[in-house]
Structure formats: structure tokens, C-alpha cells
N, C-alpha and C positions, 0 to 999 in steps of 0.2 A: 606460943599459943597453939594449943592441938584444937585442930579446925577437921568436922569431917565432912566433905562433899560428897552429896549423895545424887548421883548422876555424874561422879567424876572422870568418867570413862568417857563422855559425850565430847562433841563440839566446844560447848563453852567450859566445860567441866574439867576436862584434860588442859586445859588454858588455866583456868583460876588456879588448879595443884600447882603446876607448875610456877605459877607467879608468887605466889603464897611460899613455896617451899625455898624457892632463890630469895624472897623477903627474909628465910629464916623463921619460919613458923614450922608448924608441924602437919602439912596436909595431907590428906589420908582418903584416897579414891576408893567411893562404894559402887555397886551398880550389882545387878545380875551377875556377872561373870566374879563378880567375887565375891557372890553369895547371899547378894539382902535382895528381898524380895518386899518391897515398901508395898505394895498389895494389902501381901498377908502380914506383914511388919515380921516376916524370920529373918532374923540378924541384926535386927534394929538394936538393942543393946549393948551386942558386943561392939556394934558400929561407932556408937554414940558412948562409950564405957569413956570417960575420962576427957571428954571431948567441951571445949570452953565454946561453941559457936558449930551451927549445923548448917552449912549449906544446901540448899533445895534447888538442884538445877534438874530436875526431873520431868519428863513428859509427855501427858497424855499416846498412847502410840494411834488415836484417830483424832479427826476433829467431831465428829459427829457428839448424840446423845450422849455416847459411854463415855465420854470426857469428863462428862459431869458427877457422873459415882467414881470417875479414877482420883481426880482432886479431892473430893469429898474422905473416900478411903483412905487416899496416901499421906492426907494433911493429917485426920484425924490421928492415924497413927504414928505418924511424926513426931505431932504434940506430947501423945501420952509419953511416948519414948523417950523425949527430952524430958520434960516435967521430971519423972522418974530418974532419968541423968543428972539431974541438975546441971543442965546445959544454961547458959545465959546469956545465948543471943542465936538467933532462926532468922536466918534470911532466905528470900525469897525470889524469885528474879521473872519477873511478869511484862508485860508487853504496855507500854502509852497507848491512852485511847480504848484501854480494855472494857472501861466503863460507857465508852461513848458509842458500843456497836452493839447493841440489842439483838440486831439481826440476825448475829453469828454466835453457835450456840459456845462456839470455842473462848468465843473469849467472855461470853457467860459463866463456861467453866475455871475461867481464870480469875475474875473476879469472887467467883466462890472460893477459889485458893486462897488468894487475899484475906477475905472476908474473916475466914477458918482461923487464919494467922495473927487477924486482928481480938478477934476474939479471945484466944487463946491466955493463959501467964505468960507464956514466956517472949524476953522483950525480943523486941523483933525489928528487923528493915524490909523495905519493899523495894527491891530494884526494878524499874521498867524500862523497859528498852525498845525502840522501833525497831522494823525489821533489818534481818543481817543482810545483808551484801550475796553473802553465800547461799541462801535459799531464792534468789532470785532468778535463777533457770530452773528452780522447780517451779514456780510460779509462773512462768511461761507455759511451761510443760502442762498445765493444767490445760488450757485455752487453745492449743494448738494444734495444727495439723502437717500435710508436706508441703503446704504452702504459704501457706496465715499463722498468725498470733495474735488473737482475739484478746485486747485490754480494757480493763477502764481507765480513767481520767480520774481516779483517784489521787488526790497527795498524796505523797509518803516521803520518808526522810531517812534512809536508810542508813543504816553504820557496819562497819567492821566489826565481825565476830571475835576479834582479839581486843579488842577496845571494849565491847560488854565485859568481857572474862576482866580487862582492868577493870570496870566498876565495879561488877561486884566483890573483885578482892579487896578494892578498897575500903568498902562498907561492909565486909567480914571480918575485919581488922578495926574497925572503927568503933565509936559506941551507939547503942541501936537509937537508928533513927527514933522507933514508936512512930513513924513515917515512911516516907515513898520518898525516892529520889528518880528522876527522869534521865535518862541519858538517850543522846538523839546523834543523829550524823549531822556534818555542816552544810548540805543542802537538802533542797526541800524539789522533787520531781513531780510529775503524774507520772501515774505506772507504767500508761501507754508509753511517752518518752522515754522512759528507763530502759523500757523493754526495745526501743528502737537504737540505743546506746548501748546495750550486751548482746546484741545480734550483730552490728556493727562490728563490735569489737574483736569478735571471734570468725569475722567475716560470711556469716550466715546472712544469707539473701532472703528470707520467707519475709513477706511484710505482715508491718503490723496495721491491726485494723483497728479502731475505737469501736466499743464496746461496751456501753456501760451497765450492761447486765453478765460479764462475762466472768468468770472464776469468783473466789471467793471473797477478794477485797471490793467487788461491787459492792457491798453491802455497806462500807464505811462511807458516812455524808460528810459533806465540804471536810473541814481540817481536823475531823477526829483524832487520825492516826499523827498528827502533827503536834511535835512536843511545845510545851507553853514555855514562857520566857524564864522562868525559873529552874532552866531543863542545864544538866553540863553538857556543852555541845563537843566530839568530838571533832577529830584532827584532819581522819584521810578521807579524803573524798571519792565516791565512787572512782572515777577514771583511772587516780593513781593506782587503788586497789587493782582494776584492772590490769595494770602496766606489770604492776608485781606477779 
């Protein structure tokens, strides 16, 4: 199966190639640096030229408004470029809870991604995923200074960034949802604790403070970002990941 990922030079992208190609598939990393430019859609063709399944691990570069014409742009011309390929399957890989945060205009724009996808011919999955493991000292970084780390008491349920990249290769190999699959880590935090748990770990003394107006997941109420029971929960839990 020739699979192309489009964001495959990323985080989760450079994971899905690699898992995909040791399955025996044919996966094929797009991005900037080799030349598509999902924007303007130059190279969309040649990218997608014989390709059975198009992955979208692609992403806004703010959170603010322009989130919302980048999804809107990038999906639109996505779509035509598959349709036109005759691609037969578009996956998507989107965040749990994207619906349940109004507040945040980012994950308004994610839901527009969706939305685009759902719309669209061609059939498609939706993977959603809580947050990775790995952007949780940028998350810190947001709230902080030389002394404090200003969090909320949000839930959240965070996972390994290698464990997303396995969902979605499984569901880019598989047959399209026409759905959403949830995939979640196996526990459930407030951010504040987490964040007192990776400062810990790496022997960083700043305290943390509760804060429930403070960075950007203030905005999510009681268990939005918290995956429902029909969610695959993965394996490694924060701390191990830490140890590694």
C-alpha cells in the first residue's frame, strides 16, 4: 500500500513513515523541505500521484485566528488533490475534546479540519489524540518565570508521542473509519500535578502555583480534554516515559 504523509518530517510523522515502512507499506514523507507547500497546494499531485491513503499530520504554525484560514486552506486543497488522485482513504489526526473547547480558537480550527474532511468524497478517518507527553515543558514554559509555574487544575490524560504515531498507522492501513477513533494515555492528571511531576523529575525546584486562569488549557471545563470510555487507552505512563 503507497501511503503519503503529509507532515512526515514532524514528530508524529517521522514515527508513522517509519512504522508503516517496517509494516511493509510504501510510505513517502512530504513537508516543506521536500517541496509541498499544502498552503498553496505546489506538489500536491506529484505527492499524492499513485498514492492509496493520504495522511494529514500537518500543523497550524500559531494557535491564534490564522489557524483557522490554515485548516480551512490546507484541507480544501487536500481534498481536491485527492479526489483528483483518486486517493481512497484521508486520515486526519486531531486532538479529544476539540469540540468541547469553544474557548480556544485552536481547537475551533481543528474542528473545522474535521468538519472539511467530513464533508468531503473521499472516505476518511479521524484520529484524536490527548496531549503528547512531549510538549509538556512547552506548556510549562508558557506560565512561567525564575521561580513559579503558574497551572490550572485542568484534567488531562496525556500519551506518548510514539503511541499516537501507532494509531494512526493503524488506522492508515485499515478501512476508513467514516468516524473518529479516540486514543488516550492510562492516566488521567490535573495539569498542576503533572507539572509538579516534570519538574520533579528533572530536579527543577521552581514551584508550582494553581492557577486556573493561567496558559492556555484554562480554557477547557471539568473533563473535556478527557477521553470517553470508548477511547484505546494506551500503555506507558507518564513516569516510565520519564525514566526512558
Amino acid at each position: 500500500m503507497k501511503i503519503a504523509v503529509i507532515g512526515g518530517t514532524g514528530l508524529i510523522g517521522s514515527q508513522v513513515v517509519k512504522i508503516l515502512n517496517a509494516s511493509g507499506h510504501e510510505a513517502v514523507p512530504h513537508s516543506p523541505s521536500t517541496g509541498l507547500d499544502l498552503l498553496s497546494g505546489q506538489g500536491l499531485p506529484e505527492a499524492l500521484d499513485k498514492a492509496d491513503v493520504v495522511v494529514n499530520l500537518t500543523n497550524s504554525p500559531t494557535f491564534d485566528e490564522a489557524s483557522l484560514e490554515f485548516f480551512q486552506k490546507t484541507m480544501d486543497n487536500l481534498l481536491a488533490a485527492a479526489e483528483a488522485a483518486g486517493v481512497g482513504h484521508a486520515v486526519v489526526l486531531s486532538i479529544v475534546g476539540a469540540d468541547q473547547v469553544p474557548g480556544l480558537v485552536y481547537y475551533r480550527a481543528k474542528v473545522l479540519q474535521e468538519d472539511i474532511l467530513k464533508a468531503g468524497s473521499v472516505p476518511y478517518s479521524i484520529v484524536r489524540a490527548t496531549q503528547f507527553f512531549e510538549f509538556i515543558d512547552a506548556v510549562l514554559s508558557w506560565t512561567a518565570d525564575e521561580k513559579t509555574v503558574r497551572l490550572p487544575a485542568t484534567r488531562v490524560q496525556p500519551m506518548a508521542a510514539a503511541e499516537v504515531a501507532r494509531a494512526v498507522a493503524d488506522v492508515a492501513v485499515g478501512t476508513p473509519l467514516q468516524g473518529t477513533r479516540d486514543v488516550a494515555g492510562p492516566e488521567v492528571f490535573t495539569l498542576d500535578e503533572l507539572g509538579k511531576i516534570a519538574l520533579a523529575a528533572r530536579g527543577d525546584h521552581r514551584t508550582v502555583i494553581t492557577d486556573n486562569s493561567a496558559g492556555m488549557f484554562a480554557a477547557a471545563p471539568g473533563d473535556a480534554l478527557i477521553a470517553k470510555n470508548d477511547a484505546v487507552i494506551t500503555k506507558t505512563s507518564y513516569r516510565d516515559w520519564l525514566t526512558r
